[in-house]
N, C-alpha and C positions, 0 to 999 in steps of 0.2 A: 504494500500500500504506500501512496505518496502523502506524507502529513506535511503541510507548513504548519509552524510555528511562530507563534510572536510573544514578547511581553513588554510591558512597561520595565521601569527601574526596578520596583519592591520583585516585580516577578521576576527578575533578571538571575537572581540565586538560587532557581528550582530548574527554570529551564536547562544548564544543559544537563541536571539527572533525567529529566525526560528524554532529552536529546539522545543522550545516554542508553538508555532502557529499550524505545522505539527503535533503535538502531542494532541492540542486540537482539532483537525480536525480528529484525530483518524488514523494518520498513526505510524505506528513501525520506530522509527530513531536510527540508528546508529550514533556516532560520531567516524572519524577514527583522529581525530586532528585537528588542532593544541590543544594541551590541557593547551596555557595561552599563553599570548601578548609576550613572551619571542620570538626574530627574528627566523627565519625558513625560510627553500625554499619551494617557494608553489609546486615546480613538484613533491614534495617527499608526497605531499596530495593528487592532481592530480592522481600521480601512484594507491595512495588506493583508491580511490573512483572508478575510471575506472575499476580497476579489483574487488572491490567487485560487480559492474550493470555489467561487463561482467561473471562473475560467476553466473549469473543468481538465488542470491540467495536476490537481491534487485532490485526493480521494476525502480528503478530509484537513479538521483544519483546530490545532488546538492554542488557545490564548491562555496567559498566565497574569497576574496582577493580583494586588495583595487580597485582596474578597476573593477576585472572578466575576465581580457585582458589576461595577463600571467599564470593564473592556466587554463583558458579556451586551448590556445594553446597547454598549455604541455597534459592535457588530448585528444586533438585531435590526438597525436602523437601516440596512444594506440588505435589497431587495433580492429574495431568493435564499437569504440565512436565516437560520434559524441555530442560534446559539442556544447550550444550556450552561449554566453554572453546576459544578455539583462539587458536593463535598463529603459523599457516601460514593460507594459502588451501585448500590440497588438504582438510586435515580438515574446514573448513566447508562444504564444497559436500556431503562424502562424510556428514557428518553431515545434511545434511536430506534426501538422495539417499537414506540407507538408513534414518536412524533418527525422520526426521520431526521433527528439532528447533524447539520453539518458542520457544528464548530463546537468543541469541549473546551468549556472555560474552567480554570482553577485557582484557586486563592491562597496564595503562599506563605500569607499571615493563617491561613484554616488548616491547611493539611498540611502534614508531614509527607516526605518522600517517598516512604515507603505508603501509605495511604493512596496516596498520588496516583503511584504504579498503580494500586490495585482497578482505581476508579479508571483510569488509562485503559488498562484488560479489558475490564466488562463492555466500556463503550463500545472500543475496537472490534470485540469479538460479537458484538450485537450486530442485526439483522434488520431492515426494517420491515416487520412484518405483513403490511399492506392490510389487505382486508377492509373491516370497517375503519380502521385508524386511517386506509388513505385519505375516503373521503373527509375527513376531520382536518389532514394536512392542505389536502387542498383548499378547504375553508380558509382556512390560515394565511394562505396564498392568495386567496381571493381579498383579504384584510390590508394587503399590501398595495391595490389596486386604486 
């Protein structure tokens, strides 16, 4: 799988355990920034990461920042994404199971690294189920219009 990655500054010190992990797992990562703890606005990460998974030239799309809260939002605002924040494993899996998420947000001030990974697994390894939950996604889609 091809992930881009972004984070602000506070996320600057998790991403590259993810970088890390993803790549021992055998995916292709991009890093689009932040490239050092020096301050930044996370929506200017946000913007790359949403338009490299909507350029469909990356399968997926994970952002870091100290919640997940505020890079998670600013990439909702970017037509075709659908961001989640998570700070378990259950809602990452249940998030691309039913609502087809294409960007994992995580909060570096909330998890630990090894937590990190776990909620990383679940997503990645989830499916999106289709069914009744597309048309719900499509709704969704339709909210963007």
């Amino acid at each position: 799988m091809k992930i881009a990655i972004g984070s602000d500054h506070v996320g600057f010190e998790l991403k590259p355990t993810i970088i890390d992990y993803l790549e021992e797992l055998g995916h292709k990562v991009t890093d689009f920034g932040a490239k050092s703890s020096a301050r930044v606005d996370y929506p200017d990460y946000s913007k790359k990461v949403a338009e490299a998974v909507l350029s469909e030239d990356f399968d997926r799309g994970i952002l870091i920042c100290g919640t997940g809260v505020g890079i998670s939002i600013a990439a909702n605002k970017i037509h075709g994404i659908r961001a989640v924040v998570c700070s378990e494993p259950y809602s990452a899996k249940l998030s691309k199971e039913h609502n087809n998420t294409n960007i994992l947000a995580l909060g570096s001030r909330v998890v630990g690294k090894e937590l990190a990974k776990m909620i990383v697994d679940e997503w990645l390894e989830a499916e999106f189920e289709g069914g009744r939950h597309a048309n719900r996604v499509e709704k969704i889609a339709k909210l963007e219009e």
